[in-house]
N, C-alpha and C positions, 0 to 999 in steps of 0.2 A: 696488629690491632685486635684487641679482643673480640672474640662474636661469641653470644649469646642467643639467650630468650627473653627480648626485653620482657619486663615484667614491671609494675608502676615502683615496688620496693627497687628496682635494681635501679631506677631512673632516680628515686628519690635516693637513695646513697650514692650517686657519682658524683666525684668531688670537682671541684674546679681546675677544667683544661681536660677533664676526660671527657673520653669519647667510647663507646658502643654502639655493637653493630648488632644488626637480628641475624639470627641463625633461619628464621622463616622467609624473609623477605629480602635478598640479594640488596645491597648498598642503602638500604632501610638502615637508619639508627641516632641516637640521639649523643648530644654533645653538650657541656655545660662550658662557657667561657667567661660567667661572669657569674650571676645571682641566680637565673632559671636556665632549667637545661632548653635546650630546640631543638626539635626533630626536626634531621636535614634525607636526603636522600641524594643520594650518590651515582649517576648516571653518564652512560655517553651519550651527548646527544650531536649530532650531524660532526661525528669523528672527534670531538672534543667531550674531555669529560667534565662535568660540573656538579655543583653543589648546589642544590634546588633547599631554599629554605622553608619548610611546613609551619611551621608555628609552634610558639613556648607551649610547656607543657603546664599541662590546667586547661579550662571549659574554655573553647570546646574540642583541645586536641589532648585525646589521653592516648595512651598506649596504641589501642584497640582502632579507634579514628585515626590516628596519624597514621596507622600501616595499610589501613585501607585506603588512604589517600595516597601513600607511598603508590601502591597497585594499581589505582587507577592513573598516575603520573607515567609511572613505566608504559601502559598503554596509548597513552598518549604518545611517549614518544615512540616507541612499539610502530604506531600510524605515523609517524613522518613529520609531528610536530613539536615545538621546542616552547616548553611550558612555561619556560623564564619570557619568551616574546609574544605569548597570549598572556601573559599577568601585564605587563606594560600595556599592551593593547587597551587593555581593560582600564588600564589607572590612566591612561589618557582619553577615556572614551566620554564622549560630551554626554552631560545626564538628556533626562527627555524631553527636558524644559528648554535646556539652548539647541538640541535639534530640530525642539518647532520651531524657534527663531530662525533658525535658520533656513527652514521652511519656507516661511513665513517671508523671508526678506528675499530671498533668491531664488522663489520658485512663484511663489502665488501672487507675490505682488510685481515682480516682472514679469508672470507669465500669464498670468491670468486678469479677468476685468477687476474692476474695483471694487464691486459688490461682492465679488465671487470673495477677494484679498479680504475682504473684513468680514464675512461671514468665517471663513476660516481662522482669522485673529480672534474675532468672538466665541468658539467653539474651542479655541485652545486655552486665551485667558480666564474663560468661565472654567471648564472643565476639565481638561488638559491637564494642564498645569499643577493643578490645585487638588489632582489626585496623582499623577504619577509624574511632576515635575521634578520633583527633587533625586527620581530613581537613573541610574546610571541605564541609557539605554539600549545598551546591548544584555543588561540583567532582566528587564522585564520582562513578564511570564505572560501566556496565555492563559494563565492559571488567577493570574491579578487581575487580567483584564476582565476574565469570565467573571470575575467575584465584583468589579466596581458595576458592570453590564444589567447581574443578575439584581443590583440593590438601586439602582438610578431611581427616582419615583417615576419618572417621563419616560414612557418605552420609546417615541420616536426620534428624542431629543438623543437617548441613549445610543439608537440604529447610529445618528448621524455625526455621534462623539466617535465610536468606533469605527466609521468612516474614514474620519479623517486621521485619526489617528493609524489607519492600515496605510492614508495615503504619503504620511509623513515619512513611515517605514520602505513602502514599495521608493522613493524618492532615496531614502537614503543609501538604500543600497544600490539603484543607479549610480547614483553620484559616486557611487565609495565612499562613502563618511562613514559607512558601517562593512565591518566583511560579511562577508554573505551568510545569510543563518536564517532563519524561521522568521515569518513577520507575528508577531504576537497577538495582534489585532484578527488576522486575516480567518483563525479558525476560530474564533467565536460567531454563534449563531447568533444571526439578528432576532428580532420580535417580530412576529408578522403584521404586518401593517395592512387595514385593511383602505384600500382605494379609496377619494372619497370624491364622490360625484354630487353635487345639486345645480338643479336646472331651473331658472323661473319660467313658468308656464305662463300662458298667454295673457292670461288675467292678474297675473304678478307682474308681468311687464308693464298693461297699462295701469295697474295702481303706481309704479316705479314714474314712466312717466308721465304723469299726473301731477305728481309727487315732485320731480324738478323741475317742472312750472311753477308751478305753485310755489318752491322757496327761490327759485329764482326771479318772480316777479312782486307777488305781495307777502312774498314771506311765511313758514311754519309755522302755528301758533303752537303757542307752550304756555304750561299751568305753573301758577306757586304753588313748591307743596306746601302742604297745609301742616307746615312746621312752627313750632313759637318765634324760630330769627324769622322763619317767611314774615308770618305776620309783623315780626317789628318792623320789618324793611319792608312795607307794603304800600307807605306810602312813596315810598322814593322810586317805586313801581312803575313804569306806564299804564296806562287806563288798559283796563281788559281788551277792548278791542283793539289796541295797540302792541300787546305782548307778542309780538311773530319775532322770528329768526332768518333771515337771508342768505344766500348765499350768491359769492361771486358769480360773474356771467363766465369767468374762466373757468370756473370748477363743473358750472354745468356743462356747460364744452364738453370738459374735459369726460364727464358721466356721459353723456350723449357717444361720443367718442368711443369708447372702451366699449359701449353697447352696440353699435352698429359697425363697426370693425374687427370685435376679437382678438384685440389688440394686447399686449400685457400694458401695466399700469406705465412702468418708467419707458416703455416706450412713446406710452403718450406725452408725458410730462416731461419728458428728455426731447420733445421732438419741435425741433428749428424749422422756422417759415424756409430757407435755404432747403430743407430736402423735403420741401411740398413740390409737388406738378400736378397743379389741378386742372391744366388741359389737358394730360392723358390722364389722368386719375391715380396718381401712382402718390407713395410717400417712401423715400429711400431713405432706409433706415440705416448707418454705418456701423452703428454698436448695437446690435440688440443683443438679446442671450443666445441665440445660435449665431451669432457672428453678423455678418453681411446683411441687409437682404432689402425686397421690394415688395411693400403691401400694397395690393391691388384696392381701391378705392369704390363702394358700391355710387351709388344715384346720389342717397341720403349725406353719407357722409361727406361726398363733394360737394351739396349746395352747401352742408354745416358750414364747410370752413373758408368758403366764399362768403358767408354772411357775417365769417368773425371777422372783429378790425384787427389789426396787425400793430400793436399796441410796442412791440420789441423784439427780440432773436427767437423769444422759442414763443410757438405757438400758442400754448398756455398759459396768460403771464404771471409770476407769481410776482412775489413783493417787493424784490428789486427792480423791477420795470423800468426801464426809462436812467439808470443808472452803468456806467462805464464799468463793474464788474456786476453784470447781472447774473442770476442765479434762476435755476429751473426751479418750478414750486417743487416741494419735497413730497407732500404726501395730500390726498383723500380723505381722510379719516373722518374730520371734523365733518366734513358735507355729506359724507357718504353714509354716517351714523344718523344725521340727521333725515336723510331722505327716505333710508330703507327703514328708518323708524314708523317714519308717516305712511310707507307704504304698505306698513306690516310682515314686512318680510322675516320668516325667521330662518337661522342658521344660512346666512344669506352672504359671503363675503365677492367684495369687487373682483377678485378672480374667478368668482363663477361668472360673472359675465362674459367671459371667454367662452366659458365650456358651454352657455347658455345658447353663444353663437355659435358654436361647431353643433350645437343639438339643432339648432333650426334647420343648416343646410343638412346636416345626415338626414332629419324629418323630409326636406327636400329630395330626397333621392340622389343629392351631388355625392359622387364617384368620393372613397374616404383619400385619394390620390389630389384629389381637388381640392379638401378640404382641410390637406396640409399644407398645400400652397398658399392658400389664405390664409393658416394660422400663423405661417412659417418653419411650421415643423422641421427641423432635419434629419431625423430617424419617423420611418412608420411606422413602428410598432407605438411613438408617440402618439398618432392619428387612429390606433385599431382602437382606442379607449371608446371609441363613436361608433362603433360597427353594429353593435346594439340596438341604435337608434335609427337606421335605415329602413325608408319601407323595400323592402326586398321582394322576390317575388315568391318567397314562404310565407309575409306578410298575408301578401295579398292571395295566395292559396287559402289559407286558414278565415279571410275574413268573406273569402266564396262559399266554403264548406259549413261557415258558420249562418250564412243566410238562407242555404238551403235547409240544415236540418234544423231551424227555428222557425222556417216556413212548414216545413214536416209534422213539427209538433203545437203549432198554432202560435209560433211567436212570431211580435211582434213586429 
């Protein structure tokens, strides 16, 4: 067999059924058996020799490329591996779109709650997907993902797309869907996000409840704006002193609840008269987001729920009440827009009524040990978020030091 210098002229004058070989690169060469020549390379690989096919010649394999691929093949198998059974690998490899399904079906929605399973399906179908769905998932780069990361508009929404896309990865190569290799997500740098804490003070609290009296007995009043449809439809209006808004007695429950508990929301609203025990004060919760558990009950909220009627299964009742497939109310929103309106609350959302509770008892001096057990924390360092708010005894150092040298210099 001839061996040369390929050269693009020598490749462009081989006729049909020839074959050349490089003089540079051992079993490196190209072969014509039809219309275009193919650089093929010639190797033994695990005692057997083969014919490893490179690609026709033209963009993007010329001379030059195809022998430096030649070089890096030999190295490959050089290391132990058989480049003909990583290209198969590859053309069977599920792109990135059916590995989140598969995710998706056999990991988060067996293994995890159902809030968790559809947060996940929405993070994939929004965003997933619809940027690196169609890419072969063992091609993806850290290199894509930095670049889809760095242009997101939403940095937090971004942090939480590369989450889970690291968690799809870490999954996949447990399972072996994937051979082992670099998770692409896993070195991209989050955004820093900074914590975000709001606490109603004491005089927000009773504007708040003030506020769910008031729409849950004679209602919130509300203005027409002072629109041209307002005005047309003004008389189909109620008289001025009749324009209020109400809200259920479940909903205030439910606001009363979440305030005097620190309770999260679907625990309220997910929670069955069956795991109430208001002779020892407890509410046994079977599904919360840490799993298991049992919230201890104050004074307040056990008369609350002695005074509520017991209308169906869950304590709250929403709109199916009283019907053979009853349903938990789903959300807050509409009453809770309405009340923290009237109370003037701003940047004020129903989850800070948790952290409003864990600020009162850390204000209280209760141990941050205590005040995970109330919340239900299952990690501490969940509960150090409150440590801030503790009067300690630097607290109260500093407000000794400060009454002496305000007496020092004639204050007050």
């Amino acid at each position: 067999m001839p061996t040369v210098k390929l050269t693009k002229s020598a490749v462009d004058d081989l006729p049909t059924g020839g074959v050349l070989w490089d003089q540079a690169v051992r079993g490196f060469g190209v072969r014509r058996q039809s219309r275009d020549p193919v650089f093929v390379l010639k190797a033994r690989v695990n005692g057997r020799q083969r014919f490893l096919t490179i690609g026709r010649h033209g963009s993007p394999w010329t001379v030059d490329t195809a022998r430096n691929e030649a070089k890096r093949l030999l190295g490959e198998i050089a290391g132990g591996r058989d480049p003909a059974e990583r290209r198969a690998d590859e053309k069977s490899a599920p792109t990135v779109g059916q590995l989140a399904d598969d995710f998706l079906k056999e990991h988060a929605t067996a293994k995890r709650k159902a809030s968790t399973a559809d947060y996940y399906r929405m993070i994939v179908e929004t965003h997933i997907k619809p940027a690196f769905g169609h890419l072969k998932a063992n091609a993806l780069t850290s290199a894509e993902v930095e670049k889809w990361h760095a242009g997101a508009k939403r940095k937090p929404t971004a942090n939480r797309v590369v989450a889970v896309l690291s968690s799809i990865y870490s999954w996949a190569a447990k399972t072996k869907r994937l051979p082992d290799g670099p998770n692409p997500a896993r070195p991209v740098e989050r955004y820093r996000e900074e914590a975000r804490e709001r606490y109603l003070t004491s005089d927000e609290l009773a504007r708040l409840g003030d506020a769910i009296r008031e729409a849950e007995t004679v209602g919130t009043p509300w203005n027409v704006r002072e629109t041209t449809k307002a005005k047309a439809t003004a008389k189909h209006l109620p008289r001025e002193g009749n324009q209020r808004t109400k809200i259920a007695p479940a909903a205030a429950a439910a606001l009363r609840l979440l305030i005097l508990t620190g309770a999260r929301l679907r625990e309220i609203l997910h929670l069955e008269w069956r795991h109430v025990d208001l002779e020892r004060g407890i509410l046994f919760l079977p599904d919360s987001k840490t799993g298991r558990k049992a919230l201890v009950l104050n004074g307040a909220a056990v008369q609350l729920l002695t005074d509520l009627p017991r209308l169906g299964r869950y304590v709250i009742a929403g709109a199916s009440v009283g019907t053979e497939d009853e349903q938990p109310r789903s959300d807050l929103k509409r009453p809770w827009a309405l009340v923290a309106t009237r109370a003037r609350l701003e940047n004020v959302r129903l989850h800070d009524l948790r952290h409003t509770f864990a600020s009162v008892a850390a204000a209280a001096n209760i141990g941050l040990p205590v005040i995970g057990k109330l919340l239900g924390h299952s990690q501490t360092s969940t509960t150090e978020r409150y440590a801030h708010l503790a009067v300690d005894p630097v607290r109260a150092a500093t407000d000794l030091v400060g009454q002496k040298l305000a007496a020092a210099i004639g204050g007050r």
